[in-house]
Structure formats: C-alpha cells, structure tokens
C-alpha angles and dihedrals in degrees: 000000000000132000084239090052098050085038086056101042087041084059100041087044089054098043083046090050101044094042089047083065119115116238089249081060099243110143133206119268094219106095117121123231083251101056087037097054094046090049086054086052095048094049091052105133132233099253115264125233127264087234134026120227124229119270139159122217123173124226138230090276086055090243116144118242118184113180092214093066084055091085093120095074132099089218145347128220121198118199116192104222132177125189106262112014116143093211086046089054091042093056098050098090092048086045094055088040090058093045095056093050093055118019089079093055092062095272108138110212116202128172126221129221109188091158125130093198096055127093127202095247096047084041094056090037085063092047093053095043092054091043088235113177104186114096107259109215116214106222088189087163085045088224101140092043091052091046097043083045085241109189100155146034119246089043107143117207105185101194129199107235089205102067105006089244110149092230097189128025118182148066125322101259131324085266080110136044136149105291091005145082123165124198096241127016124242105200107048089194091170092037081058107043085046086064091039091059099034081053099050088254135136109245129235117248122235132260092225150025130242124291091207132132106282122253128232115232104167096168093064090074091039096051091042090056090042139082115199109216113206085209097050097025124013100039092059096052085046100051084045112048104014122020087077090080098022091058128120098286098010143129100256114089089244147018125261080220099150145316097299084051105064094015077068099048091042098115093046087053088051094052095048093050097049087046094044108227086115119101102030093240108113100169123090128268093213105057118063120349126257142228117214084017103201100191127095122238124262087249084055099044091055094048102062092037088049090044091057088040077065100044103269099271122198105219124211116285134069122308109261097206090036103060092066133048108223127198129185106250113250084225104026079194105049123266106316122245089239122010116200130206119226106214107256117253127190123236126214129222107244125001145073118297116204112227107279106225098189127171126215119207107253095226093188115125094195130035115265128196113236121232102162145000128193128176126227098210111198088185110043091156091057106032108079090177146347125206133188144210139172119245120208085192129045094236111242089223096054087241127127104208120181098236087072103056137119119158122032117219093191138275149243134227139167105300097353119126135201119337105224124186123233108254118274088029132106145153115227122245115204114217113251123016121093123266103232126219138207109207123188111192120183119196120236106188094282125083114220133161119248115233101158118147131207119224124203123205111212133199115252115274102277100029116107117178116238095218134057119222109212132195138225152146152249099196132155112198082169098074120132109191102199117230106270097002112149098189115025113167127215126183131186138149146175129231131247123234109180139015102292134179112217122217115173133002116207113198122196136174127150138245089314097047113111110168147352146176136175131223137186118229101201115209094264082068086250111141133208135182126242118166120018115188110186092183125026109203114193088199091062108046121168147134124263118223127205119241090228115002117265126237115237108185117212117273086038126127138231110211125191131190127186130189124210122210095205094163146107094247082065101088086194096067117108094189122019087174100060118093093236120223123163131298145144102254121079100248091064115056146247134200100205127150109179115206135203119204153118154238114251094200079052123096118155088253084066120026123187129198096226084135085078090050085060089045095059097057097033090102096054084056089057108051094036104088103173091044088231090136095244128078119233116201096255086057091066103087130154134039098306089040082060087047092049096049100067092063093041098106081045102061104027093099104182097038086232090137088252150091118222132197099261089053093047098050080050095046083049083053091039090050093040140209101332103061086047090048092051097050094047093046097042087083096064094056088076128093095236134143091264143020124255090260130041149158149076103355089307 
C-alpha cells in the first residue's frame, strides 16, 4: 500500500472519528490500534518554535491584545479553538476550571481562533452560549497559528513571560484520545507546566499530541511550493501601500530605496506587521468602510511575512524601488493657494512647554472658500499637535485664543497627514482677520527652533460649495484613570440635534490610551458601531474618513469609549502609580473624538447655528456614563464632578437619586455662565484634526 494511500485512509479515519463525536464530546470505542495509530500519525503536529514572536490580535469585543505587553504575568496559556468543534466544547468546563485555579495566581489565559470559517460574530455567539470568559483572538491571517505549527484545536502552549520560551506544548491532560474519554486524567500535563513555570522549572512535554478538530492552514502548501519573489511580488506591495511615507524626507523612519534596503529591514517589517503598527491604519477593517484605506490586505499581509520566513529572495528582473529615485514633496498637495507662516518658536532641551497659542496675519482681501490644508512640520520629533481657528479680529495681544474661533483650517497631530474637504464642501474664510493656532511642542533632548507653515487650498474664483462642512467634538475633561489599571474604561457622547451626515472621525488619547470606538445610538434606542479601534497608537494619529457619509438622524446619539492602559504592562507610562485625570501635557490624558460633518438642511446659501444646539448638552455627555440620560452621583468624577456634587441634593428636584436632563440644564443656569464656559472651551485645549467650532465663518 502506498505512503499517499495511508496518508489518505489516516486522514479519512480521523475526520470519521472526530465528526462521529456527540455534541457533549464523548467518541466511540470502537477504533482499532491500527486506525488509531495512523491517526496518531496523521495528527502529528508541525514543531513548534523554542520561543513565540510578538504579535497582537484583537478579540470579539474588538479589544487589542499584544503578548509582548503581558510581561507582568507570571505565565500565558494559549488554547487553539475553532466554532463548532465538539473536543473544543468538551474541553470549556476544565478550561474555566483551570482558569479559576491559576488566573489569580498571575497566569494570563487567552484563546485562539485560527479558523477560516469562522466569523467574529459566530465566534463570539459561541463564546457567549458556552459562558467562556477568557478573551478568544481572531488569527484571521493565521500568522500566529502558522508560527506556533498549530494542526488542531485544544492544543495548550504555556509560555514563560521571561524569556518568551514556550515552556509546554500539548493537550490539556490524557482525560481524551482518539476512541477514548475517561471521567478524570491522569496525567494533568498543563496543570503541570503551568507549576513548573510558576516555580522557575523546566516542564515536562507531553506524550501526545491533541485530539482536537483539524485546522485548516492552506498557505503552508502554498508557501512550501512557492517561492515568493521581492521584484515580482513584494516591491509592488511595497510602491503601492507603503514608499509614500519610507521615501528620501519622509515620514517613514526610513527609506523603501532598493532591495538591500528593505531585504535588511525585513525582520523589522515582519515584526511591525504581525504586531500590527505597520501600516498606520488602527481601525478595523471590519466595522464601518473607509475612504483613502491605508492597510494592506490580508493577501498582502501574508506575502511579505511569508517572503522574509523565506529569507527575503530577491528574485531575477529589475528592482522596482531601485529604478527610480523618490523624495517626499515638499507640498503632497501641490503648491497651496496661500502658505502661512506659523511664527517660529524655540524649543528647549528638556522641560515642560505651555501650549503656544500664536496668530498669523490673514492677508486675503476677499473671502475664499477652503478645500483642503496641509501642514509643512519642520519638527516632527518636538510638535505633538496644531489646531486652527479663524479670527475676525487681529488680537491685540498677539494671542489666538480658542475662545475666539470660528472656522477651523485643519489641524496636525503625531503621524496625521492633509485634511481634505469632501467635494462640493468648504468652510468660508473671511478676508482679513488672523487665523489663530494652538501648538503643543514637547522637548526630546535637543533643542531646535520651529519654523513649520500651513497651506490652504481654495476653490476657483467663482465656485462656491453648496454645502458647509462643520466640526465637534466628543471630549471628556471629566476622566479618573485608576493606579495599575490595564483596562479602565471612559464614555462620553453628544447629542444630536438635527439630521447630519457624518464624514471623518479623529480619536485621540495620550501615552495611557489603549483602545476606542464610536457608535451611534439612533432615537428608537437601537446602536450601531461605527469605528472600532483595537489598538490606539499616539505615535500614528489621523482621521478616518468614511468611505460615503453616514446618515445620523436627529435625537441620535454619538457615543465614545476609550480605554486606558494605567499599568505597568503599558511601556509608555511614565507613571503606573498616579491616579491619572485630564491635562494638556501628554503625561496626563484626553478623551477627544473630533468629528467632521454637516447639516443636511444647510447649504451655504442658508447657514444654522445647530453647533450651538451640540454645545449645550455636551456636559451632560460627559458626566453620563451609562448613557442612561440621567446622572447618578458616582458618575460625577473630576474636578467638576467634585464641584457638582456639593449642589446634587439641590438640584435633584424630584429626590429620585438623579439628575435628569431638564435639572441639569437648571443647576447650569443655577451655577451661570462659567461652568457652561468652561465645558464648552475644554475642548479646545486638545491636539485633534479640527477645533470645537467650526463652518462657515460661524
């Protein structure tokens, strides 16, 4: 008999066998020492590394998980999974079980989906059927199968945080086999690793391998047969998707030159693709589409990790990033219709810089009507943000202020590009007047003098935009991140007042922030998601920009969560034991979503003033955390939560034990103009894509 056909009947005997099983997970006993041991055979899994890469993978809740920032546990357990797989669903109570006995002992639990099949929402359907609590990563690349040799589900890997070794790689315990299943094991093999590790000990290896559902991996013939060429493969990839930002004076930290070039970087691009900080693009792909999508394809992702896997060959024909020598554009938009330059600032050393709030002159003799803004940064290393505003006035004291804004002209922050307006939309720009600007420069060791300039792209003389694009905010100037929490978790929203049509949304957070999304809650209490971003990354700020606009009727809701990474496993925390609020500098924290949208009863023929509308309920977004419409007093945090609080039994009319919308808007009366100043102006204070207040010369 030939090796193809034993191959062939080991594989049909093992599928038979696994597919045969109940739903509770029980088998047959009938299986003879010959089927079982080529089923053994068969099962045999791909061997697993000494040590496991970094990676980050997000979850069913769309929360980012990188196994590098887990370096506060005592030890990690992988658990290969799949939708539907009777071992898999055997296996759940001993899992939990195990996962009572040692996560609170500083072992971190983490399943992994490596499915093809299986979608995020059936995958988190199963986890909520079978009441799993351990977070369940979806490998929709199937990267970190294919590295780990994954074949089955139920295959543990306990890993040693330490030193990355994968200290254990098998099944659970000997309770399963193929034809078998005993009530108890007798031989607890990841219980055991787990204590080895906990104890500083090697582990012992298992004397099988899982008797999970086989996974399909159906790159790792192809990438076995094939060999992936940088000239016809990876350099196109490569021009297309990534040598806009790694060219000669760009923003990239280096430049996409040639072959050596990249053939010498190669494991750094792996890293950063695994771990997903490269491309720039931390939104999922799966919630909401986008215009101007950064990220590469899953296709593309798995061809360039594959490529360096095989050494990174070059492959016969001409380079394609070599032929031609590339240089950042001075303008990436064309020379501006009226450059501006921001007036130069010097920036020390070491220290802390107050924001900068300079004006420059508006030297227009006639109104124009804004398209686009980019900004030319000659320090990208010490601006965090810029903002701007229009001034109706030049300000005798030479200071932009917010308070004094109407339009916005764009903005800048760490990593963000050009702001471009949809066509057919503008903002106005009056002739004469200054355009203010915040600044926020942080010192890097160095000191260097600021001389960056902000170009406006104008409609041709005649054309006038119907529609007018506006600007707000989602902000919370109320947040409290707790000393050492991983996960805290902030909401806030605004309320809409009329039908809008929504373009870009533009997240920010500081060093602490880990993740956000935004959601819309329509006016029949229905929610939808609209932005999901598993990873926040400071250093790679930008707006997101829907691929068509989407419609937000009035009485909706716009909902924001942000999650803080206060913990030690965050390595950009200065400080893991401060109790964290909001401030301007960047290690304190903001909540601020900037949005981009319009009116749709506005045209420029016929402007409203609905932005004030948003401004007058954004407090109580800010303080109603459980978007429930009334404020309970442990929602009133900060330091105008504390202020708050003293009038609460005041102002709570009807001694329900909340305030409701109709009180609050009387205690913002009660309490005058200032409170409501200071809400409405907070906003302002943080580095985003556009000011609190925006249009068409509003």
């Amino acid at each position: 008999m030939t090796k193809a056909l034993l191959s062939a009947l080991a594989t049909t005997a093992a599928t038979a066998l696994l597919f045969a099983c109940t739903t509770d997970g029980s088998a047959p006993n009938a299986l003879s020492a010959a089927t079982a041991a080529a089923a053994t055979e068969q099962v045999a899994a791909r061997p697993a590394p000494a040590t496991i890469d970094n990676f980050m993978l997000s979850d069913t809740d769309f929360m980012g998980h990188e196994l590098y920032r887990m370096t506060d546990a005592k030890a990690i357990v992988i658990v290969t999974t799949g939708n539907g797989c009777p071992i898999a669903r055997n296996l759940t109570p001993h899992l939990k079980a195990l996962k009572a006995k040692y996560g609170g002992q500083g072992v971190q639990f983490l399943l992994l989906n490596s499915n093809l099949q299986d979608g995020r929402d059936a995958i988190a359907a199963e986890k909520a059927d079978f009441g799993i609590d351990i977070p369940v990563l979806m490998d929709r690349n199937q990267l970190v199968g294919e590295q780990l040799g994954v074949t089955r589900t139920a295959e543990f890997f306990v890993i040693d945080p330490k030193t990355w070794k994968i200290a254990y790689r098998g099944p659970m315990d000997d309770r399963m086999d193929y034809g078998t299943q005993k009530a108890n094991a007798d031989h607890p093999w990841a219980s055991d690793a787990i204590e080895a590790v906990l104890a500083g000990r090697p582990a012992m290896a298992a004397s099988r391998m899982s008797p999970g559902c086989l996974i399909d991996f159906p790159e790792r013939a192809k990438v076995a047969a094939t060999r992936i060429s940088y000239v016809k493969d990876v350099a196109p990839i490569l021009e297309k998707k990534c040598v806009a930002c790694h060219v000669e004076g760009g923003i990239g930290p280096f430049a996409m030159t040639n072959y050596e070039m990249v053939k010498g970087f190669s494991p750094m691009i792996r890293e950063v693709l695994r771990t997903d900080r490269m491309p720039p693009w931390n939104v999922d792909a799966h919630v909401s589409k986008f215009a101007d999508d950064k990220s590469l394809t899953p296709a593309e992702i798995k061809t360039v990790v594959h490529w360096v896997e095989q050494g990174s060959p070059r492959g016969e024909g001409v380079d394609p990033l070599g032929a031609k020598r590339r240089v950042a554009a001075k303008w990436p938009l064309g020379k501006p219709d009226l450059v501006l330059d921001i007036p130069q600032y010097t920036i020390p050393a070491s220290g802390v810089v107050d924001y900068q709030r300079p004006i420059m002159v508006n030297p227009l003799t006639e109104g124009k009507w804004v398209k686009a803004s980019t900004f030319v940064v000659s320090q990208r290393q010490a601006v965090h943000h810029y903002l701007t505003g229009y001034l109706k006035e030049v300000p005798a004291d030479g200071k932009g202020n917010e308070s004094r804004w109407g339009a916005s002209l764009g903005g800048y922050a760490v990593g963000s590009e050009s702001t471009l307006w949809p066509k057919n939309v503008g903002t106005f720009l009056p002739p004469g007047g200054a355009v203010g600007a915040q600044v926020h420069y942080t010192p890097f060791g160095k000191e260097v003098t600021d001389k960056s300039q902000l170009g406006l792209y104008f409609y041709k003389k005649g054309e006038t935009p119907d529609l007018v694009m506006r600007n707000s905010v989602i902000v919370d100037p109320t947040i409290v991140l707790p000393a050492g929490d991983a996960r805290h978790k902030e909401t806030a929203y605004i309320d809409v007042p009329k039908d809008m049509l929504l373009y870009s949304a533009f997240p920010h957070a500081h060093y602490r922030g880990y993740a956000s999304d935004l959601w819309v809650e329509y006016p029949d209490g229905a929610k939808k998601r609209l932005l999901a971003m598993p990873r926040y990354d400071f250093n790679w700020q930008r707006e997101y920009s829907f691929a068509e606009p989407l419609k937000i009727p009035a009485g909706s809701k716009l909902i924001a969560n942000y999650w803080y990474d206060n913990s030690k496993q965050n390595p950009a925390n200065p400080d893991a034991s401060k109790t964290i609020v909001w401030g301007d500098q960047s290690w304190e924290e903001m909540f601020y979503t900037a949005l981009r949208y319009r009116w749709t009863e506005e045209t420029s023929a016929k402007l409203t003033d609905n932005d004030e509308l948003i401004d007058k309920t954004r407090m109580m977004g800010m303080f109603d955390d459980n978007v429930d419409g009334r404020i309970q007093k442990a929602e009133l945090k900060g330091e105008m939560g504390n202020q708050i609080v003293k009038y609460f039994v005041m102002v709570d009319k009807d001694k329900d034990g909340a305030i409701d919308k109709t009180e609050f808007a009387a205690m913002q009366a009660m309490m005058g103009g200032r409170r409501r100043d200071q809400a409405q102006q907070a906003p302002a204070a943080a580095p985003a894509a556009t000011a609190t207040k925006s249009g068409s010369g509003s």
